[in-house]
C-alpha positions as CSV (number, residue, x, y, z in Angstrom):
1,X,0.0,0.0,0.0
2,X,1.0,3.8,-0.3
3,X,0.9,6.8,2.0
4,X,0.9,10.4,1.6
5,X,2.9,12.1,4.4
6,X,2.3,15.7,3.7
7,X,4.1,18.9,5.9
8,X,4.0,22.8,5.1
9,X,7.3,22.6,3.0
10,X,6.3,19.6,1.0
11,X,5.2,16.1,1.0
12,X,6.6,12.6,0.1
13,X,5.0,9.3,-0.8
14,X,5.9,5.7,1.1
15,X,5.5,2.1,0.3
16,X,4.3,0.4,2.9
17,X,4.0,-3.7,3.3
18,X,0.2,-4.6,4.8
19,X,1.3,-8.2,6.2
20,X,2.4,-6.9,9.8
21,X,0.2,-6.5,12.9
22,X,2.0,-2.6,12.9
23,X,1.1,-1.4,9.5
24,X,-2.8,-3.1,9.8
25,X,-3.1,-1.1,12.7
26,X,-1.5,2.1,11.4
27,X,-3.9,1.7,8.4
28,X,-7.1,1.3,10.7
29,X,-5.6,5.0,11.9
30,X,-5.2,6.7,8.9
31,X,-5.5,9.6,7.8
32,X,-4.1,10.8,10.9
33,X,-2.4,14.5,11.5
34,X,-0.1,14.9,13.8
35,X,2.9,17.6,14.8
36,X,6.5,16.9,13.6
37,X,9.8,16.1,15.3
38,X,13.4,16.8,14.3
39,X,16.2,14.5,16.2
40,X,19.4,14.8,13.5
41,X,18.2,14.2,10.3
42,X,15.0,12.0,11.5
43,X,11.6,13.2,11.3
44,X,9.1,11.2,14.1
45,X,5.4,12.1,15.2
46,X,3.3,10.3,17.2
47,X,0.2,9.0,15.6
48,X,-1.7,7.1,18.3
49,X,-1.4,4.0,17.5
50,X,0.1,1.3,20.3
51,X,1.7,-2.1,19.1
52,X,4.1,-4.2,20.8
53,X,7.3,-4.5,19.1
54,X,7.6,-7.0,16.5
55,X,10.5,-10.0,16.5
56,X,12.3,-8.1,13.2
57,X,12.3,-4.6,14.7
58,X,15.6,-3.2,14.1
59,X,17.8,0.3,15.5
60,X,19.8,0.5,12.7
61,X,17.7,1.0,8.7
62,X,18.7,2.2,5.4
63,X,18.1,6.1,5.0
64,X,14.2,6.3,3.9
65,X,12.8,3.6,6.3
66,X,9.4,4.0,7.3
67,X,9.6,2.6,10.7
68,X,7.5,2.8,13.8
69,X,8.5,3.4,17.3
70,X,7.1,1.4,19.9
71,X,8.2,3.2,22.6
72,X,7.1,6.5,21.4
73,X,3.9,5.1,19.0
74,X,5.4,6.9,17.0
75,X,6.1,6.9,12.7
76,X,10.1,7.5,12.4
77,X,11.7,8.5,9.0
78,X,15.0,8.5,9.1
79,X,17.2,10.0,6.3
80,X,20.5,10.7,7.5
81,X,22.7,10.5,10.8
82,X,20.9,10.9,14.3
83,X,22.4,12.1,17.3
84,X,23.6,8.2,18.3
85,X,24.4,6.9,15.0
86,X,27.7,6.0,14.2
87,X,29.5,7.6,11.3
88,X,26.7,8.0,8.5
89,X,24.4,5.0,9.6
90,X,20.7,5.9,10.5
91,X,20.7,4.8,14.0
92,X,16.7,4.3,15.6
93,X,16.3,5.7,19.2
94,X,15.6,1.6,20.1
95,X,14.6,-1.0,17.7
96,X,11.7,-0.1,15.7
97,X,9.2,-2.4,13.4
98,X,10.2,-1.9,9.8
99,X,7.0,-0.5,7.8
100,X,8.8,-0.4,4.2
101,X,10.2,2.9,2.4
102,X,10.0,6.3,0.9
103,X,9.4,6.5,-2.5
104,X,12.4,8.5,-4.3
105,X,14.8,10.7,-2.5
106,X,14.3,10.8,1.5
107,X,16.2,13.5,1.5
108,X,13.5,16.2,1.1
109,X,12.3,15.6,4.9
110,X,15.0,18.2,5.1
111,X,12.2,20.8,4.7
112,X,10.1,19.4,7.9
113,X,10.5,21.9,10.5
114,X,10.1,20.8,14.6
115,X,6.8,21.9,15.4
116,X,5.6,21.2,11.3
117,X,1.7,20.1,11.5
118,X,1.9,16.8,9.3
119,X,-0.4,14.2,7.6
120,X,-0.5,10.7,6.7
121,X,-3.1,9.3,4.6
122,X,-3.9,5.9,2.6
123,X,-3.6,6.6,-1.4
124,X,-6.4,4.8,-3.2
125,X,-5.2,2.2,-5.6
């Protein structure tokens, strides 16, 4: 399935996989809007969905992971170094459930300023 995550500055589209008990219950909560976090070149907001963490859930992802923190039910997209990773890596605050991954270049979450109102929404197939 696709989202729309959409900010003041811009907006991005994401491929998401539908066979995990996370991104079933993130699409049950969609559209959501929610305010925008910057921690290094991460953008996270809370969407208010609560899942347990999965058995896969990795710290460290590939610049442009759509991943969700458990601890924070929280979306994270990471697209570039945080303030733990090491060297360039994009290093999660804990180990977070792997959604899937932003379509094209990540890099434009650049433009997502802290306090940024933000959307997600479903895009009909």
């Amino acid at each position: 399935m696709q989202i729309r995550i959409s900010w003041p500055a811009g907006n991005l589209t994401a491929t998401v996989a539908e066979d995990s008990p996370t991104a079933r219950a993130l699409t049950k909560a969609l559209p959501l809007t929610s305010t925008a976090h910057t921690w290094g070149k991460e953008v996270y907001f809370d969407t208010g969905v609560s899942v347990s963490r999965e058995t896969d859930a990795r710290e460290v992802v590939d610049p442009g992971t759509v991943a969700f923190w458990t601890e924070g039910d929280a979306l994270a997209l990471p697209y570039g170094p945080t303030p733990i990773s090491r060297g360039t890596e994009c290093r999660l605050a804990s180990p977070c459930n792997v959604l899937g991954s932003v379509d094209g270049d990540a890099g434009v979450l650049v433009t997502v300023r802290d306090g940024d109102p933000i959307r997600v929404e479903l895009i009909d197939e």
